[in-house]
FIVO-516170 format. One line per field, with one value per residue: residue number from 1; residue in three letters; x, y, z of N, C-alpha, C in turn. Coordinates in steps of 0.02 Angstrom, whole numbers. Each point is the difference from the previous one (the first is absolute). Example, Ala and Ser with C-alpha at 12.3 -4.5 7.8 and 13.67 -1.06 7.14 Angstrom:
# residues 2
num: 1 | 2;
residuo: ALA | SER;
nu: 660 | -18;
nv: -284 | 53;
nw: 390 | -36;
cau: -45 | 42;
cav: 59 | 59;
caw: 0 | 3;
cu: 45 | -39;
cv: 60 | 55;
cw: 0 | 37;
This chain:
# residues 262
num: 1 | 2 | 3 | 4 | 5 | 6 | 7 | 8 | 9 | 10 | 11 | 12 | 13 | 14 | 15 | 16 | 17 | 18 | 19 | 20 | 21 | 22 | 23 | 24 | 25 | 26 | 27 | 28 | 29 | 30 | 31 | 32 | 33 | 34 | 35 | 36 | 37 | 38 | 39 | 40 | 41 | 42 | 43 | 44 | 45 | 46 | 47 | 48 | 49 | 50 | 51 | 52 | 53 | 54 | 55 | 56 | 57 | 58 | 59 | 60 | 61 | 62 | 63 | 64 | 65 | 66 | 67 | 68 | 69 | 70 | 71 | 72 | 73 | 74 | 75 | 76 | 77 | 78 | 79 | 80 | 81 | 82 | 83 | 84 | 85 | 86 | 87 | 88 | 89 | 90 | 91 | 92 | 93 | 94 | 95 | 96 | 97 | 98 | 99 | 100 | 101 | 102 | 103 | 104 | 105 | 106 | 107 | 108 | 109 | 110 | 111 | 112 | 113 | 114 | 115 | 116 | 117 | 118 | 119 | 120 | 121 | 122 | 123 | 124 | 125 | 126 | 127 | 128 | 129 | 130 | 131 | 132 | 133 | 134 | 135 | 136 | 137 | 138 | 139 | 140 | 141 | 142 | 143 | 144 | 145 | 146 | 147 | 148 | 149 | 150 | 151 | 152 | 153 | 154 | 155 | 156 | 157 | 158 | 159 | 160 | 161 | 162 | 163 | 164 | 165 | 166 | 167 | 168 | 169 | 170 | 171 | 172 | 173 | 174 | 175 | 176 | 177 | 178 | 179 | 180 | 181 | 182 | 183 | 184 | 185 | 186 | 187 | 188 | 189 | 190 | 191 | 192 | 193 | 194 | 195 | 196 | 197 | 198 | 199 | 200 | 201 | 202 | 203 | 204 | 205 | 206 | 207 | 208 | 209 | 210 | 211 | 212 | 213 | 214 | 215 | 216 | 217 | 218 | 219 | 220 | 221 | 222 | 223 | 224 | 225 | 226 | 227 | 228 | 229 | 230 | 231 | 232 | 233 | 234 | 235 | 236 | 237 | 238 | 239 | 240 | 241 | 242 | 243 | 244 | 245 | 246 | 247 | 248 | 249 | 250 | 251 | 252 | 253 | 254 | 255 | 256 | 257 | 258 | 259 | 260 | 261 | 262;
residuo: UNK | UNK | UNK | UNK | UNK | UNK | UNK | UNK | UNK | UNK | UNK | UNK | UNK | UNK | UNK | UNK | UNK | UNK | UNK | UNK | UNK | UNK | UNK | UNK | UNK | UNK | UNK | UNK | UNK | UNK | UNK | UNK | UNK | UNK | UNK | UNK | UNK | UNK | UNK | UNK | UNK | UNK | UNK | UNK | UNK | UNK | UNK | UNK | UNK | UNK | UNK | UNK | UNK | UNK | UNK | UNK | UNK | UNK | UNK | UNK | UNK | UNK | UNK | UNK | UNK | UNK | UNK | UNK | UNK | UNK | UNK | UNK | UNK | UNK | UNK | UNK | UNK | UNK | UNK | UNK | UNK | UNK | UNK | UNK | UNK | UNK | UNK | UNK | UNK | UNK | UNK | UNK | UNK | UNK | UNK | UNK | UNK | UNK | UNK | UNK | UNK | UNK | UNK | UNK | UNK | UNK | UNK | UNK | UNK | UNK | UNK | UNK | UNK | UNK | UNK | UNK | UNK | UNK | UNK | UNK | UNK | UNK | UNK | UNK | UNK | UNK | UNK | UNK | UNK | UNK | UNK | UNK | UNK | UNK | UNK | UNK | UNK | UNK | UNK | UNK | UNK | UNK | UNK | UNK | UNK | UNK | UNK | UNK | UNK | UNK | UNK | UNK | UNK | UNK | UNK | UNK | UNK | UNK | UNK | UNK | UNK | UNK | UNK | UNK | UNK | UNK | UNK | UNK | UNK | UNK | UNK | UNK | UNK | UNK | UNK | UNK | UNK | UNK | UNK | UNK | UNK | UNK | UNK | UNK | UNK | UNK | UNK | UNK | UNK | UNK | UNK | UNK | UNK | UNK | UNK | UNK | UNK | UNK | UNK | UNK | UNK | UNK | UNK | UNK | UNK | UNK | UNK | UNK | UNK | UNK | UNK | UNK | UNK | UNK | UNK | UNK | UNK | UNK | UNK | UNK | UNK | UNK | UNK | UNK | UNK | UNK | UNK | UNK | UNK | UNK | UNK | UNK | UNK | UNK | UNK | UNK | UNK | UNK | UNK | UNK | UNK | UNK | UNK | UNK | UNK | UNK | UNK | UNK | UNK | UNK | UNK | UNK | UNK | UNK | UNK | UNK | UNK | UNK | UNK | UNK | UNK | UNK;
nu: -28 | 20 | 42 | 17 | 52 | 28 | 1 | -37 | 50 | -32 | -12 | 60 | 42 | -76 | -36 | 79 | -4 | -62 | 4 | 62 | -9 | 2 | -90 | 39 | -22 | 22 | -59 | -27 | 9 | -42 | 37 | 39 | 60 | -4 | -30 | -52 | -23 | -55 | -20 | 15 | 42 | -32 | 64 | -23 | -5 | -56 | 10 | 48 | -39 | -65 | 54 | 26 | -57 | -13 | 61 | -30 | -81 | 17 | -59 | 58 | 13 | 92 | -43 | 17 | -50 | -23 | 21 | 71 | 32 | 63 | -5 | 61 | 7 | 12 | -1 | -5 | 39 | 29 | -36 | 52 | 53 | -13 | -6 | 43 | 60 | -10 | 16 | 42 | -5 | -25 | 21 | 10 | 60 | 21 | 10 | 48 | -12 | -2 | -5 | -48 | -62 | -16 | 36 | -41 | 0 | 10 | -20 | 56 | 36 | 34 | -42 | 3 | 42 | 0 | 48 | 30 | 15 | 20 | 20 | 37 | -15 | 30 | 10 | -4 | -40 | -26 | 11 | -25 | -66 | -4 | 30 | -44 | -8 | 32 | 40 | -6 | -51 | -13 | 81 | -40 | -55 | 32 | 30 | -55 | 34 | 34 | -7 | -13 | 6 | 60 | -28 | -22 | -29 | 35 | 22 | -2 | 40 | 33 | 4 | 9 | 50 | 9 | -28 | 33 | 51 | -51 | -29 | -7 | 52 | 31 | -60 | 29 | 60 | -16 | -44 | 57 | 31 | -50 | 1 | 68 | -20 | -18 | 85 | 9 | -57 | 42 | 45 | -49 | -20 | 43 | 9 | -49 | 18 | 70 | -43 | -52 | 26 | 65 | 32 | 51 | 53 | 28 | 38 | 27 | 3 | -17 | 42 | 37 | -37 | 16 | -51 | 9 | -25 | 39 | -11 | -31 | 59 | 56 | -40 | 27 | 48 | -49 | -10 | 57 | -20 | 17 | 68 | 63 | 35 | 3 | 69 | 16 | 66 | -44 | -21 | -33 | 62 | -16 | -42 | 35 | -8 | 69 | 2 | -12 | -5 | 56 | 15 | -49 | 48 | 61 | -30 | -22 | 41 | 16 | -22 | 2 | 27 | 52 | 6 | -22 | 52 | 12;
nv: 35 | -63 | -16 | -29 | -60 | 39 | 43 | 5 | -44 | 27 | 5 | -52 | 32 | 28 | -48 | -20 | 59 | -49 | -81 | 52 | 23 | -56 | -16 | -31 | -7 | -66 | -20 | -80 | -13 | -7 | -35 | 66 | 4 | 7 | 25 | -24 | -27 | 17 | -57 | 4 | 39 | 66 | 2 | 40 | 62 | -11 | -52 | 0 | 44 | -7 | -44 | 41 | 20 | -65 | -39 | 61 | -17 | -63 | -31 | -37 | 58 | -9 | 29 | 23 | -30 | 55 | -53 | 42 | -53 | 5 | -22 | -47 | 20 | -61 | 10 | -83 | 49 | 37 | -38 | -11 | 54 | -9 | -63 | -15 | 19 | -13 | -64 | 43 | 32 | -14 | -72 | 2 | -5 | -28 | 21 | -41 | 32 | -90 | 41 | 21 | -38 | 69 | 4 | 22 | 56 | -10 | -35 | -59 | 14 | 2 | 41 | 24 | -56 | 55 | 75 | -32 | -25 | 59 | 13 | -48 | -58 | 22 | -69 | 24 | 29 | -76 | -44 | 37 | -1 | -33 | 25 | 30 | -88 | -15 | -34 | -12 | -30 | -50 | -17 | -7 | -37 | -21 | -27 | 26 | 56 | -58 | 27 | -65 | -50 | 14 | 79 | -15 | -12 | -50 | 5 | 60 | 23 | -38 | 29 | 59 | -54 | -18 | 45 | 8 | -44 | 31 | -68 | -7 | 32 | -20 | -39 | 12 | 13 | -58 | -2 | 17 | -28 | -52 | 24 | -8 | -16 | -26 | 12 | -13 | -35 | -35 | 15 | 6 | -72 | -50 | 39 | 9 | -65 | 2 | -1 | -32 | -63 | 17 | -75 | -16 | 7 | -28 | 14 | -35 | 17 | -68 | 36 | -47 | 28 | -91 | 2 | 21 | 50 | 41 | -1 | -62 | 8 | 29 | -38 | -14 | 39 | -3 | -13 | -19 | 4 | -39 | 25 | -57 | 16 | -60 | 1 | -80 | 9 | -26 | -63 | -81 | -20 | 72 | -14 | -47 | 68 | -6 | 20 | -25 | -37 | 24 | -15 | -92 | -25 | 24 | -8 | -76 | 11 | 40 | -44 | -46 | 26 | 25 | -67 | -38 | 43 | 14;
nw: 292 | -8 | -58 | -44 | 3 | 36 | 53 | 69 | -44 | -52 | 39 | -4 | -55 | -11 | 28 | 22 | -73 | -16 | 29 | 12 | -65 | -29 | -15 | 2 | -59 | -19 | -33 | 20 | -83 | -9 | 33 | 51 | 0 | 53 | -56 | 34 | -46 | 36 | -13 | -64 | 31 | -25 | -11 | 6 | -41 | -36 | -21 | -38 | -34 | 10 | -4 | -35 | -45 | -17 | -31 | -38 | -50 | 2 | 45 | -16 | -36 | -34 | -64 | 79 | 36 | -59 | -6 | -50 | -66 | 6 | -72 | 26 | -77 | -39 | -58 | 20 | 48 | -46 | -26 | 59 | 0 | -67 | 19 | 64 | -28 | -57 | 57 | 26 | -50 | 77 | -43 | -81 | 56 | 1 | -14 | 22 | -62 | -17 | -78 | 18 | -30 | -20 | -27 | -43 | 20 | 60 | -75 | 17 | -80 | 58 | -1 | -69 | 1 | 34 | -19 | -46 | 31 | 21 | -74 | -3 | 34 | -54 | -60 | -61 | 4 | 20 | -44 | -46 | 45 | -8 | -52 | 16 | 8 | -55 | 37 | -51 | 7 | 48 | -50 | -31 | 32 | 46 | -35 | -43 | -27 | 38 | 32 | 47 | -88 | 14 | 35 | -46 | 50 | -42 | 74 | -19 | -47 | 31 | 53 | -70 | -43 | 72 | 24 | -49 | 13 | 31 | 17 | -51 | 42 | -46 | 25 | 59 | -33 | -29 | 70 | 42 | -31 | 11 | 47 | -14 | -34 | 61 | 21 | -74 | -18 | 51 | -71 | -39 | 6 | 3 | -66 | -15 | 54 | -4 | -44 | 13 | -6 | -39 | -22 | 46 | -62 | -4 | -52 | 22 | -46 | -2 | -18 | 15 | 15 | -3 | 62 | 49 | -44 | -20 | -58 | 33 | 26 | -59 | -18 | 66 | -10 | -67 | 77 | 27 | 47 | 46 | -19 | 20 | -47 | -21 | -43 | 20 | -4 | -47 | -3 | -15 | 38 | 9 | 21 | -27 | -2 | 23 | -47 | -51 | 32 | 12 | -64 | 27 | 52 | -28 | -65 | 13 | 34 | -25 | -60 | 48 | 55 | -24 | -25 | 58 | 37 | -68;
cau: -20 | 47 | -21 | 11 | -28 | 22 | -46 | 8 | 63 | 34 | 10 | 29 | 41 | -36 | -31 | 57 | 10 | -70 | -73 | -1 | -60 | -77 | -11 | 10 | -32 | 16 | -33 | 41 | -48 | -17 | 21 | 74 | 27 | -17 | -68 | -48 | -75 | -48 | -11 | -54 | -6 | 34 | 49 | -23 | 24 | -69 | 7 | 70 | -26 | -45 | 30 | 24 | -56 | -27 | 55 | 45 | -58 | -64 | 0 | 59 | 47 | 38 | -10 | -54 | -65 | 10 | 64 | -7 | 42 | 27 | 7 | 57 | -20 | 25 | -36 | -84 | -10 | -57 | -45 | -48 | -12 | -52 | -71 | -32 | -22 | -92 | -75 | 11 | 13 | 28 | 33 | 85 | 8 | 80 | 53 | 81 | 15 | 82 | -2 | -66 | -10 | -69 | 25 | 22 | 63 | 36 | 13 | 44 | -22 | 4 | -78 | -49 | -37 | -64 | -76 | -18 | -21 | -75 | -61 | -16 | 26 | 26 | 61 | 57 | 3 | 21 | 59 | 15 | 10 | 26 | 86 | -4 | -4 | 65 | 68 | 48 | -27 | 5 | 39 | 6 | -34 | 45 | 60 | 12 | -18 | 54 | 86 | 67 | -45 | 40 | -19 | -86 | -17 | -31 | -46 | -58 | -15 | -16 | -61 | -50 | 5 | -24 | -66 | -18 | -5 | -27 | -40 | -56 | -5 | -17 | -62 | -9 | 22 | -37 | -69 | 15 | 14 | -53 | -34 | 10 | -41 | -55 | 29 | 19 | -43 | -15 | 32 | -46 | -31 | 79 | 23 | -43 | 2 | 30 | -5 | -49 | 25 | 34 | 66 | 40 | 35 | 76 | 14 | 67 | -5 | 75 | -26 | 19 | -56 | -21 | -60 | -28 | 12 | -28 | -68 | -67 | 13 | -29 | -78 | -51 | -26 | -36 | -27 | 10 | 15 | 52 | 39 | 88 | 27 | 85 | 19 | 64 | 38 | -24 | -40 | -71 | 0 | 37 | 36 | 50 | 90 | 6 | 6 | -104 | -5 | 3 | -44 | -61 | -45 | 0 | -38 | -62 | 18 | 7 | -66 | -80 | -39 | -27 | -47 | -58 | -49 | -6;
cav: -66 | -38 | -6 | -60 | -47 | 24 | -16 | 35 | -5 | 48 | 40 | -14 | 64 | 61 | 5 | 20 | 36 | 47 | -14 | 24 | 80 | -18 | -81 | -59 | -83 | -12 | -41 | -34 | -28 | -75 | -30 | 7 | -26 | -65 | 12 | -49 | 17 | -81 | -32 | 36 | 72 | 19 | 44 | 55 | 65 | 23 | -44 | 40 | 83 | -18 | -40 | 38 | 56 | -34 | 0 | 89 | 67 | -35 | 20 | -6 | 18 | 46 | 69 | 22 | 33 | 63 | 6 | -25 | -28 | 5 | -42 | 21 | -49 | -13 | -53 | -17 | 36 | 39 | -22 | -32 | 55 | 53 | -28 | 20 | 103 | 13 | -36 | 36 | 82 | 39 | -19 | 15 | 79 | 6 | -46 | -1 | -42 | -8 | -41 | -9 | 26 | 12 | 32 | -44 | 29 | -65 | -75 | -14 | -71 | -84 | -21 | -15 | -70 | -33 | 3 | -54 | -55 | 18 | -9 | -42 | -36 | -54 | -12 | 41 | 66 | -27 | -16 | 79 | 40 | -55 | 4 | 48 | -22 | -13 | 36 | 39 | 74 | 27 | 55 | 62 | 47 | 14 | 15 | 18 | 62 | 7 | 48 | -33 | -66 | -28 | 11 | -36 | -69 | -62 | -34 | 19 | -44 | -66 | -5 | -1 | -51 | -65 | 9 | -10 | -80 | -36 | -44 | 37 | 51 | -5 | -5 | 79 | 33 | 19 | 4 | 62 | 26 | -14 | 73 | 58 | 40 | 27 | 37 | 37 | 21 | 68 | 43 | 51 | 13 | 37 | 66 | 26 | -6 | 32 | 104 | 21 | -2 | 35 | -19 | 32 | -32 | 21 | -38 | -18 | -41 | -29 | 49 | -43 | -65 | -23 | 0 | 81 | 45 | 57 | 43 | 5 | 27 | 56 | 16 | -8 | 76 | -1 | -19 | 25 | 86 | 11 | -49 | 25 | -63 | -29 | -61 | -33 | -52 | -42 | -25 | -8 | 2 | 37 | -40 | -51 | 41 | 37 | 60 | 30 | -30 | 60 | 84 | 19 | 28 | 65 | 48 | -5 | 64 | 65 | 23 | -32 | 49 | 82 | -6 | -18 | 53 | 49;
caw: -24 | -31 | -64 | -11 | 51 | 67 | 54 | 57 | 25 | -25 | 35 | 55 | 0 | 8 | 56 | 51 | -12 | 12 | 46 | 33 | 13 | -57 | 22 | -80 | 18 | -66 | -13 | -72 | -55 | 0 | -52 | 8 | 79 | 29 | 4 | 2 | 4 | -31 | -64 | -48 | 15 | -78 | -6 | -35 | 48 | 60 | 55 | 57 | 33 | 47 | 71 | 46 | 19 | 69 | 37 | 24 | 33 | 46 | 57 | 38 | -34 | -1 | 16 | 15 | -48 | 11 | -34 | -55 | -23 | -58 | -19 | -60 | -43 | -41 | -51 | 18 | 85 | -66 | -5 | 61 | 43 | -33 | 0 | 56 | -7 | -30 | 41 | 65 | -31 | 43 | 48 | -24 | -25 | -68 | -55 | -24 | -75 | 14 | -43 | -28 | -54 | -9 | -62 | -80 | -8 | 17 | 10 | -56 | -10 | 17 | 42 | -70 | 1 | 80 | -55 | -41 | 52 | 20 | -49 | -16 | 29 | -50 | 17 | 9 | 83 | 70 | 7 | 20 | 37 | 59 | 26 | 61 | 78 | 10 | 39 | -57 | -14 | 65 | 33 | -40 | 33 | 58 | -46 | -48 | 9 | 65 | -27 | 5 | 56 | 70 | 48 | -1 | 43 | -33 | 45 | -31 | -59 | 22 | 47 | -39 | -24 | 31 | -21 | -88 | 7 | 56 | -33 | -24 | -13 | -74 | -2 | 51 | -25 | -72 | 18 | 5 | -80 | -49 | 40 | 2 | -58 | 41 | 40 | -65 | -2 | 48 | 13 | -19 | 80 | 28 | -22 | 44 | 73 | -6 | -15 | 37 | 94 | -7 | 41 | -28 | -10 | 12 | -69 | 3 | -75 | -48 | -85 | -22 | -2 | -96 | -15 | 14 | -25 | 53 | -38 | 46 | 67 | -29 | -22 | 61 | -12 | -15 | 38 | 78 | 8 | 46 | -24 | -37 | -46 | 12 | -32 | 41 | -31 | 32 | -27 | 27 | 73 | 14 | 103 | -5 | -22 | 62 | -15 | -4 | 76 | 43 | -18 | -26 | 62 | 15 | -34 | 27 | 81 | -6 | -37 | 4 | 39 | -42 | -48 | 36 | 41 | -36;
cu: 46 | -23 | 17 | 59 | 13 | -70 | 55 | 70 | 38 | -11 | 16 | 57 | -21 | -34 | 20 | 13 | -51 | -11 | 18 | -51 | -68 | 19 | 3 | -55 | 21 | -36 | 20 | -95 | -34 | 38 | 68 | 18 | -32 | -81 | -52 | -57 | -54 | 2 | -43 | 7 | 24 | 27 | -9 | 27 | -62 | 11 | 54 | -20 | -36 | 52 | 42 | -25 | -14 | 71 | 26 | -50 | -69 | 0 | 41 | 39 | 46 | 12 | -80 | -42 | 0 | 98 | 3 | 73 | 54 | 26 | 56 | -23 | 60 | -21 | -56 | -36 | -43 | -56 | -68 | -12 | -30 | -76 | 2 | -12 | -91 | -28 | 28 | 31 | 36 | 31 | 69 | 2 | 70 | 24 | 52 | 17 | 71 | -16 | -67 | -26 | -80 | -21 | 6 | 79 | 61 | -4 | 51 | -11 | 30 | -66 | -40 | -12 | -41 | -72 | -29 | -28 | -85 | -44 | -10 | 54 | 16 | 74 | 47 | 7 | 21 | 86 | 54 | 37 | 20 | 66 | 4 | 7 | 89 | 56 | 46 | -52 | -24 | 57 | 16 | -49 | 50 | 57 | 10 | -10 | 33 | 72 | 51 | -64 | 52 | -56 | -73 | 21 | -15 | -65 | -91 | -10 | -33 | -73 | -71 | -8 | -33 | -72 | -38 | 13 | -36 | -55 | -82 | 9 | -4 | -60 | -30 | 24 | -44 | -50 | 10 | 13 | -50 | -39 | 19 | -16 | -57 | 10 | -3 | -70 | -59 | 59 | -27 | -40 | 43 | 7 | -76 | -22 | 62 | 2 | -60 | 32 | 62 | 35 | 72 | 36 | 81 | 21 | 68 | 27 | 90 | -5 | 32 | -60 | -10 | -61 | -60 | 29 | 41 | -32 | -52 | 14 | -24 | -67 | -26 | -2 | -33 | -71 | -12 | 27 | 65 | 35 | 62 | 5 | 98 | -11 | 34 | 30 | -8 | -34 | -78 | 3 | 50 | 27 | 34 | 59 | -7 | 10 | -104 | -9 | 3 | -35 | -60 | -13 | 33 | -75 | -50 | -2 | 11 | -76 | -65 | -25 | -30 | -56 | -49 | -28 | 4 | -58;
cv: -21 | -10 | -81 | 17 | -8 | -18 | 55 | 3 | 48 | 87 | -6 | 42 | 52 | 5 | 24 | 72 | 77 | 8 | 52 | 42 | -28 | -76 | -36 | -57 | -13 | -76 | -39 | 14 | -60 | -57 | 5 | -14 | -43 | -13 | -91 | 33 | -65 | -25 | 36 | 77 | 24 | 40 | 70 | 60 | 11 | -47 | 22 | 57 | -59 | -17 | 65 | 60 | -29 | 30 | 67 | 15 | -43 | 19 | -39 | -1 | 37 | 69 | 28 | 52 | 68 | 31 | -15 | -6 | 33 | -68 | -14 | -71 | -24 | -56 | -17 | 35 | 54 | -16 | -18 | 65 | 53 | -18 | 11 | 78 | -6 | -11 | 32 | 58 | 39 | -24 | -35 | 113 | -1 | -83 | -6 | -49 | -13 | -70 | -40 | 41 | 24 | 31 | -44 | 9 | -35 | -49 | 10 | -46 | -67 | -11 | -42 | -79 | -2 | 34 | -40 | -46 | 0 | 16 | -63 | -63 | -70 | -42 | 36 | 76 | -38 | 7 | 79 | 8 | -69 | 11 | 61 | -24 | -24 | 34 | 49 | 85 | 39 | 34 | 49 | 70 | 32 | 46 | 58 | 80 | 21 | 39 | -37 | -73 | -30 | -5 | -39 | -52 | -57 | -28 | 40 | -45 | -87 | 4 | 18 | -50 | -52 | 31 | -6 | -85 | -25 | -25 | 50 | 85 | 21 | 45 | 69 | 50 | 4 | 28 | 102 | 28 | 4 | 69 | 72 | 65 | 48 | 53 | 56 | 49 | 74 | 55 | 73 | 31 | 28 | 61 | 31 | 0 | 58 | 83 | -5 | -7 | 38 | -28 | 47 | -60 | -19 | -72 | -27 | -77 | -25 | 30 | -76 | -86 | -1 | -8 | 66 | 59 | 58 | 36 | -14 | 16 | 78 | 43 | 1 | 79 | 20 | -9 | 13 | 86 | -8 | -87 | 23 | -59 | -8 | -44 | -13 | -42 | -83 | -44 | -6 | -8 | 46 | -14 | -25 | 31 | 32 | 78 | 32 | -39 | 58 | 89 | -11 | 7 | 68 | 52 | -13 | 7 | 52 | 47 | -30 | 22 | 75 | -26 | 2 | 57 | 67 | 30;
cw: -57 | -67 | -28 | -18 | 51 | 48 | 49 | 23 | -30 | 45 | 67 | 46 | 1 | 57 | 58 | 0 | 17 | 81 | 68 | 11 | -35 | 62 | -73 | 7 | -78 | -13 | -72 | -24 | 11 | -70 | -2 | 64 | 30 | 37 | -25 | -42 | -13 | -53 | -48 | 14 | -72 | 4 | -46 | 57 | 34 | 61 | 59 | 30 | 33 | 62 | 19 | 25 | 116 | 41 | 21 | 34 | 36 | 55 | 61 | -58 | 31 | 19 | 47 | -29 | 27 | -31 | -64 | 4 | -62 | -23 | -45 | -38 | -40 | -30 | 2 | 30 | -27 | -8 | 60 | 24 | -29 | 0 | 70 | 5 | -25 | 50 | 44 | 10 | 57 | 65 | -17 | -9 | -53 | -45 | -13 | -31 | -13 | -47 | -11 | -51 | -6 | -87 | -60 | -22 | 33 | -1 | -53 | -46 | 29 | 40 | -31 | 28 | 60 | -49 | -24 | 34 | 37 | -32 | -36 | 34 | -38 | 55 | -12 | 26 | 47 | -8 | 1 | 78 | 52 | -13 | 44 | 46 | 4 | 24 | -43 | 2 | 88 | 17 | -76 | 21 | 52 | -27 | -60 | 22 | 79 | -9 | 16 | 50 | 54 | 36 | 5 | 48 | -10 | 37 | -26 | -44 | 8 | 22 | -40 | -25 | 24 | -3 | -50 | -12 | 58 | -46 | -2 | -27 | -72 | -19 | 16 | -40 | -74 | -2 | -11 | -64 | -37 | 36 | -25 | -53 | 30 | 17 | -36 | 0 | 64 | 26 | 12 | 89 | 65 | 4 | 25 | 44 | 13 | 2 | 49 | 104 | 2 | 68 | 7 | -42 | 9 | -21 | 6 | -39 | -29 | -57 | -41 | -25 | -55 | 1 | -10 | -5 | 56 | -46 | 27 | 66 | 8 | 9 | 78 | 14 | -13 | 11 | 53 | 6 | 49 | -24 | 15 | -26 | 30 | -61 | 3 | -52 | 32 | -56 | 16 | 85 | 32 | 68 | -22 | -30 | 69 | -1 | 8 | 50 | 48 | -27 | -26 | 105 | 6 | -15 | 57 | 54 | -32 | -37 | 1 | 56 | -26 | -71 | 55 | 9 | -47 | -15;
């Protein structure tokens, strides 16, 4: 699952790589790509878990029933897939953490203004974090912590962009910011869903992210009993270097089967 402000396109180069031996399904957020929702719908992560809880584990869900799911996360994707882990304990079996965050310990301080924000929704937190919705900072997300931005795909970059200037989205995105403190707050739950269902993990992390730590990457050990860690020269979107592009599907053909069946 996709993080902001990306969506499902960002695993457009990974999917080709896996779907020989794994079935891929890569779902947008509500509110990214090229996603509808009714009038008045609230953009919150419970809300996003609920639509995709329906969309993996309902009863014309994705994943058949009696099956469980590994879930590769990044960013927002964190958040949705640790709340579907609590409400369905045995039906995510792993995690492939790819720059999500469960850890106090990985936040940086360029996080601090969504903090802020979500504790208090002044003008000036707004104005804070609304330069989050601007192009200067959509390709610093893309860009920064890259061993060589040649290779970044502008066409990513854009395509997050037009999603962030689509009329209203503004709105979608603050709604999410004004949320995310929530996320903060059930780290605790996480970490003991965690030691008690005992996913496997397999951590394949931009050690380069101005946002997320690998000090909270770190810490999923701590936890999980069956893990390998990778740290990729890479920033917050490690797919988009062609280099961690190919050694995050090398690892995940070679070590997410022996995590499964260990």
């Amino acid at each position: 699952m996709h993080g902001f402000p990306s969506s499902s396109n960002m695993f457009r180069n990974l999917i080709p790589r896996l779907n020989s031996d794994f079935h891929v399904v890569a779902a947008d957020l509500p509110g990214f790509g090229q996603t509808q929702s009714p009038a008045g719908y609230k953009y919150t992560f419970d809300n996003a878990t609920r639509l995709l809880d329906a969309f993996f584990f309902g009863v014309d869900g994705v994943v058949p029933a009696g099956r469980a799911a590994t879930m590769l996360i990044h960013d927002y994707g964190g958040p949705v897939a640790f709340r579907l882990h609590h409400s369905n304990p045995t039906r995510v079996a792993a995690f492939i953490v790819q720059n999500a965050n469960a850890y106090m310990a990985g936040l940086a301080p360029a996080f601090q203004p969504l903090v802020d924000y979500g504790n208090h929704q002044s003008e000036t937190n707004e104005r804070s974090v609304r330069s989050l919705l601007s192009f200067e900072t959509t390709k610093f997300e893309f860009l920064q912590g890259m061993p060589d931005v040649t290779l970044v795909s502008p066409d990513a970059i854009i395509s997050c962009q037009y999603t962030l200037d689509s009329p209203g989205n503004d709105a979608i995105q603050l709604s999410y910011f004004a949320d995310y403190n929530n996320n903060i707050a059930l780290y605790d739950t996480w970490h003991e869903d965690i030691r008690k269902n005992q996913p496997a993990v397999l951590v394949l992390f931009g050690k380069n992210d101005p946002f997320f730590l690998t000090a909270g990457a770190d810490l999923f050990k701590t936890d999980a009993i069956r893990t390998h860690y990778e740290y990729l020269d890479a920033g917050h979107f490690p797919l988009e270097d062609p280099a961690a592009l190919e050694r995050t599907a090398d690892v995940i053909l070679e070590h997410l089967p022996r995590l499964l069946h260990h």
